[in-house]
matplotlib code that plots the C-alpha trace (Angstrom):
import matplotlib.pyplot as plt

x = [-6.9, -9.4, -8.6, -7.5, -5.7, -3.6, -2.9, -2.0, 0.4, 1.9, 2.0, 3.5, 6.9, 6.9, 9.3, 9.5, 6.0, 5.6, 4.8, 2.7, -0.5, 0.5, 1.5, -1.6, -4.1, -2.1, -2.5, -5.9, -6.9, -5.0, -6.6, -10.5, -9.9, -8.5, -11.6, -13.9, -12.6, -13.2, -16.8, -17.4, -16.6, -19.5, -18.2, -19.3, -17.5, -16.6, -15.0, -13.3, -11.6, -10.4, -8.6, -7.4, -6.0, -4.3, -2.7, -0.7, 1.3, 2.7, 1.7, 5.4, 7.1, 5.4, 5.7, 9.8, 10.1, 8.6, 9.9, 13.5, 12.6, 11.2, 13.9, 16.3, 14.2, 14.7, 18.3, 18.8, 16.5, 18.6, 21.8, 20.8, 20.0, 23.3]
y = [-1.6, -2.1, -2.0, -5.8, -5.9, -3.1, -4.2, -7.8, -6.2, -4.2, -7.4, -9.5, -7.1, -7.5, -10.4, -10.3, -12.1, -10.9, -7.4, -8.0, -7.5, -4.7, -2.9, -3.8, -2.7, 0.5, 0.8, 0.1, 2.4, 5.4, 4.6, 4.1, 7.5, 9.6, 8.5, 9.3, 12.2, 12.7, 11.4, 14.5, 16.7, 14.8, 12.3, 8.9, 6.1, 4.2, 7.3, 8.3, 5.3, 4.9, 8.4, 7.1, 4.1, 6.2, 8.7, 6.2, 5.5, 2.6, -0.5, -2.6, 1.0, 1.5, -2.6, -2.6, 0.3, -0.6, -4.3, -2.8, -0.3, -3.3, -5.6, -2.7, -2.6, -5.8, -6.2, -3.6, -5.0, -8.3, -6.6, -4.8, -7.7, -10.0]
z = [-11.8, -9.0, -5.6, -4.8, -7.8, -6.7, -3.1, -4.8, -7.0, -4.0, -1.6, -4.2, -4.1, -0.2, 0.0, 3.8, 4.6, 8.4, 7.1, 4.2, 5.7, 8.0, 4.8, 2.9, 5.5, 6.3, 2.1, 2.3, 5.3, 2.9, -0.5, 1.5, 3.6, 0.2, -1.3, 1.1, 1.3, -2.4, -1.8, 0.5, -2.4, -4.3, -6.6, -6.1, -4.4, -8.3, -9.2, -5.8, -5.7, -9.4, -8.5, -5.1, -6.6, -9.0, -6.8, -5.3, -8.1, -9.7, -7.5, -8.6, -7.7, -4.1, -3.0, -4.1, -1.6, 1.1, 0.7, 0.6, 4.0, 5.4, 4.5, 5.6, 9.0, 9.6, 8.9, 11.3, 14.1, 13.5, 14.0, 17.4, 18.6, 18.6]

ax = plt.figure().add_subplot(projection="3d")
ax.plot(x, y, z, "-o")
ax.set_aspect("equal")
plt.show()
């Protein structure tokens, strides 16, 4: 699974829309700095991100928790203020 393919599968979990792409960049910004910093170790940028990707985990797993701390968020921020 490339990159965009993962961050698409993560997004697609994210039901609330006004934090999808605040959650994908932050995603983003975390899978391109693990890499690099697997790049400084010398292996090259295809293979430091193959692993990068991969330490995050299951893509379905990682977008239903965040939607639900999101959703949860939200709820919450709704409730403070009535």
């Amino acid at each position: 699974m490339n990159k965009n393919e993962f961050l698409e599968t993560v997004k697609k979990q994210v039901l609330y829309i006004f934090d999808r792409q605040d959650i994908i960049y932050e995603l983003s910004e975390h899978i391109d700095d693990s890499a690099r910093d697997m790049m400084e170790e010398g292996l090259s940028y295809d293979e430091a991100l193959d692993i990068a990707i991969k330490q995050m985990g299951n893509p379905v797993e990682i977008g239903k928790e965040l939607n639900k701390a999101h959703h949860d968020n939200t709820q919450m921020k709704e409730n403070v203020t009535r």
